[in-house]
C-alpha positions in Angstrom: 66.3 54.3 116.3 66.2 53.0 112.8 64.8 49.7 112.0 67.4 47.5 109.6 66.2 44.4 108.0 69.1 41.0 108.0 68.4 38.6 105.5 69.9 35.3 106.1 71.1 33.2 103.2 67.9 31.4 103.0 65.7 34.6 102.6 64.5 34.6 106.2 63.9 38.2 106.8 64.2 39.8 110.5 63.8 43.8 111.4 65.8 45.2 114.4 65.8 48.2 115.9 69.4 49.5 115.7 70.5 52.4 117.8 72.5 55.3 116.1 75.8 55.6 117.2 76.4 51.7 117.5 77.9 49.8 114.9 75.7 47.5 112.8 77.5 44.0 114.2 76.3 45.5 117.2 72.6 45.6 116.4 72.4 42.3 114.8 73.8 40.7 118.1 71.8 43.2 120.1 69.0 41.9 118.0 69.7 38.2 118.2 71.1 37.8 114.3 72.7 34.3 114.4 74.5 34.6 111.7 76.6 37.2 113.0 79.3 35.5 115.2 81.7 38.4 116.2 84.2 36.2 117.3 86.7 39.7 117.9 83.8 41.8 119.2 84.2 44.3 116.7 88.1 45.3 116.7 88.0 44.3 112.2 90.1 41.3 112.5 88.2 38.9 112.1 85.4 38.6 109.8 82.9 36.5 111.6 80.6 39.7 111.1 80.8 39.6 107.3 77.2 40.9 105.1 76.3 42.1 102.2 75.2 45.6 101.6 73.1 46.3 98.2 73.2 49.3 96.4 70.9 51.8 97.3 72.1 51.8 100.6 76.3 50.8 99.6 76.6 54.3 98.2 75.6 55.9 101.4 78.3 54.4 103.6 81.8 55.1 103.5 84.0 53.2 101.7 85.7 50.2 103.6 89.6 51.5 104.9 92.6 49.4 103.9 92.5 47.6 107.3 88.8 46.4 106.4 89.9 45.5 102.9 92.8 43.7 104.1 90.2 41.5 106.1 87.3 41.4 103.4 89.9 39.9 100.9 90.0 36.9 103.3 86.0 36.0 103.6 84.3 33.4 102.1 82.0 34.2 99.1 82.9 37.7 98.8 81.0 40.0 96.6 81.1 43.7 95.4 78.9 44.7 98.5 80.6 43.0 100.8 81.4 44.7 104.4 82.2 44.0 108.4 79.1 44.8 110.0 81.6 46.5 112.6 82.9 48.9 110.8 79.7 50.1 109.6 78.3 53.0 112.0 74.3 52.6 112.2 73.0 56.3 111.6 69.3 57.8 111.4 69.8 57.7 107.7 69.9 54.5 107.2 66.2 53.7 108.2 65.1 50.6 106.3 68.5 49.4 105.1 68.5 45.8 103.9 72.0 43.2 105.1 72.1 40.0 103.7 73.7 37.7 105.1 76.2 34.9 104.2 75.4 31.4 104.4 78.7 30.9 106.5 81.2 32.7 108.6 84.0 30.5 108.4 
């Protein structure tokens, strides 16, 4: 199980262990990340599970979908890494991936 580390907005750092398989809005509630609310429980229509993923680790995921986008284009301050936590799928690869996360959902 790969550990990823969520960063809040204030630089609070926190590792969980994040089973492959599982997507990574699933870890950080699995995990106890706060700042990932969930509100849809991961069916991308919602964006309460909204992060930021930095390059090294942005250009090993797939691309976000249209549907994602759609969603993304709604969130509150968006940037080039942003990404739903749900639509990312945690895999053994991704051992030591930083998510930061935004100082607000809504």
């Amino acid at each position: 199980m790969p550990l990823i580390t969520f960063i809040s907005h204030n630089g609070e750092a926190r590792e969980v262990e994040a089973e492959s398989g599982h997507s990574l809005m699933q870890a950080a509630l699995d995990g106890g990340i706060d700042d990932i609310l969930a509100e849809c429980g991961g069916s991308c229509s919602c964006a309460t599970c909204h992060c930021y993923i930095d390059e090294p680790w942005r250009s090993k995921l797939p691309a976000a979908d249209d549907m994602e986008q759609g969603i993304l284009d709604g969130v509150l301050e968006p940037e080039d890494g942003s990404r739903l936590s749900c639509q990312i799928e945690v895999r053994d690869d991704l051992e030591g991936m930083e998510v930061r996360l935004p100082a607000s959902q809504y």
